[in-house]
C-alpha positions as CSV (number, residue, x, y, z in Angstrom):
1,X,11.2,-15.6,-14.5
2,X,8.8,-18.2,-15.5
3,X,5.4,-16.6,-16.9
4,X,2.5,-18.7,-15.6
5,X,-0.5,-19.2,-17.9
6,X,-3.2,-19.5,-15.5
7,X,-7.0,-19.9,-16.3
8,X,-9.1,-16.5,-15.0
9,X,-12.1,-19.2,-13.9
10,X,-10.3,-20.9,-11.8
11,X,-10.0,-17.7,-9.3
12,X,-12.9,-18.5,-7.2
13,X,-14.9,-16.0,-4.9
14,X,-13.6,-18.0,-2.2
15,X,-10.0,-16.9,-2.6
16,X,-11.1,-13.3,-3.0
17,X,-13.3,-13.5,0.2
18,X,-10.6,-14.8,2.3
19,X,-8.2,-12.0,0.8
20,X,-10.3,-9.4,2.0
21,X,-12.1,-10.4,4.9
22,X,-11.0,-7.5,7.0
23,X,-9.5,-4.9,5.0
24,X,-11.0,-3.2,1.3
25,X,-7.1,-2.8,0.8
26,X,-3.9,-4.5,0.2
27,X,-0.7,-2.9,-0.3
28,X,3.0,-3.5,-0.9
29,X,6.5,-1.9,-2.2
30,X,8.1,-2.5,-5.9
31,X,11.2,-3.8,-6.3
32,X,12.9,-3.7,-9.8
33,X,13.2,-7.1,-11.9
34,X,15.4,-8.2,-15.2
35,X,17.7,-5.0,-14.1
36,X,15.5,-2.9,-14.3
37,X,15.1,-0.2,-10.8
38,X,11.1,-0.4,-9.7
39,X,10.4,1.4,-6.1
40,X,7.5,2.8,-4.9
41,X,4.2,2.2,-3.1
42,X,1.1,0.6,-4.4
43,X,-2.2,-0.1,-3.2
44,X,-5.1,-2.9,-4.2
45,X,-8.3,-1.1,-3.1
46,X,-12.1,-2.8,-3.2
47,X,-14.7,0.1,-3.9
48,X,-18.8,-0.9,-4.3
49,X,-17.5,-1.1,-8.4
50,X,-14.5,-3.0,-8.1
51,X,-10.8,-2.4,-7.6
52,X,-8.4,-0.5,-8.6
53,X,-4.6,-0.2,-8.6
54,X,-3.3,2.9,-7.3
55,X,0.8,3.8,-7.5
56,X,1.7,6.1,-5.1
57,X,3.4,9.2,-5.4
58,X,7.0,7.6,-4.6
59,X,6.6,5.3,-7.2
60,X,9.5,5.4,-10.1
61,X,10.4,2.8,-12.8
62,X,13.8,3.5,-14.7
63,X,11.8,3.2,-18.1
64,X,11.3,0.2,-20.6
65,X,10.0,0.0,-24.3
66,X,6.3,-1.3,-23.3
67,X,5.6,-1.1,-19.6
68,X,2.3,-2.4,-18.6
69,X,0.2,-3.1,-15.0
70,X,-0.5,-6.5,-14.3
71,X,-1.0,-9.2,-11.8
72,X,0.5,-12.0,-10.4
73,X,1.0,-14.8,-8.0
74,X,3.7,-16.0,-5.7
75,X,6.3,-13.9,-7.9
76,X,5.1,-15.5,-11.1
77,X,3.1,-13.2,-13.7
78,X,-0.3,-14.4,-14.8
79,X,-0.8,-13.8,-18.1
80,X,-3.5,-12.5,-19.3
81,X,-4.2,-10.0,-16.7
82,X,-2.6,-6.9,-17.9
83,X,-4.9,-3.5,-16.6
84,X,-3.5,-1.0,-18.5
85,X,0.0,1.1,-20.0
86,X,2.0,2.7,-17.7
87,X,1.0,6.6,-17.9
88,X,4.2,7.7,-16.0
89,X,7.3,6.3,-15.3
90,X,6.9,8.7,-12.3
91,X,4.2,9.2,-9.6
92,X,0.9,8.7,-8.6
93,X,-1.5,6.8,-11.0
94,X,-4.7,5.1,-10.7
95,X,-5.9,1.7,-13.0
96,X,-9.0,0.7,-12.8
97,X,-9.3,-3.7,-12.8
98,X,-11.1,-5.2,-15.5
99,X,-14.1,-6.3,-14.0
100,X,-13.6,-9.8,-15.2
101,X,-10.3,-10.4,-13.3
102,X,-10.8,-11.0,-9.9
103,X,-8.4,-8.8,-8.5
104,X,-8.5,-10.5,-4.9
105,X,-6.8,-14.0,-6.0
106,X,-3.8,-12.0,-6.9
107,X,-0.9,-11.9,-4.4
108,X,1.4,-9.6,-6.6
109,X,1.4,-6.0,-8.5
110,X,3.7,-6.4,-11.7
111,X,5.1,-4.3,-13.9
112,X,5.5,-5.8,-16.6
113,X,7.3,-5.2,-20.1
114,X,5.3,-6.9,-23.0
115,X,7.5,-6.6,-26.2
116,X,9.7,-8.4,-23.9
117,X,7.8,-10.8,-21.8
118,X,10.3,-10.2,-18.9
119,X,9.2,-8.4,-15.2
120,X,10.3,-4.9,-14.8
121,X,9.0,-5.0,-11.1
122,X,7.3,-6.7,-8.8
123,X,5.3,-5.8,-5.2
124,X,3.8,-8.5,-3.1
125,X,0.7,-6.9,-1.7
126,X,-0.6,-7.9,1.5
């Protein structure tokens, strides 16, 4: 997979207000990349502070030397947008976004393996 370098100005409130106009929530279901198996829920939630990522409690990644939450779009990772190391290759977790990425231009929840630059998993959040 091609990583995509991306500016983080050039996400503009206007993309994120469109995203979500009716819903404070996006959500979608892994599925594994480079091999790897990546199933499970997640959901992209707007609170009064910001967002945050949650994996739900079906969520399971077969392990990876340096698995890491980030964002993407159209099935490409964005680099530079990393939230956070996995906790758990298992279960429910909760990342809170950075609040200089805004979370709303994103389209995609990666996993993503750093020492590696490769995509463990991917979930298109809608």
């Amino acid at each position: 997979m091609i990583r995509k370098s991306l500016a983080l100005a050039a996400f503009t409130g206007a993309l994120a207000t469109s995203a979500f106009a009716h819903d404070d929530s996006r959500s979608g279901e892994f599925e594994g990349r480079s091999n790897h198996v990546n199933t499970g829920g997640v959901t992209l939630t707007k609170h009064e502070s910001g967002y945050t990522v949650e994996l739900a409690k079906d969520f399971f990644l077969d392990g990876a030397p340096d698995p890491k939450v980030g964002f993407g779009i159209n099935g490409e990772y964005v680099e530079g947008t990393l939230i956070g190391v996995l906790e758990s290759n298992t279960g429910a977790q909760t990342y809170r976004v950075p609040a200089h990425l805004n979370a709303a231009a994103f389209t995609d929840v990666f996993i993503w393996c750093e020492k590696f630059s490769v995509p463990l998993g991917v979930a298109s959040i809608k």
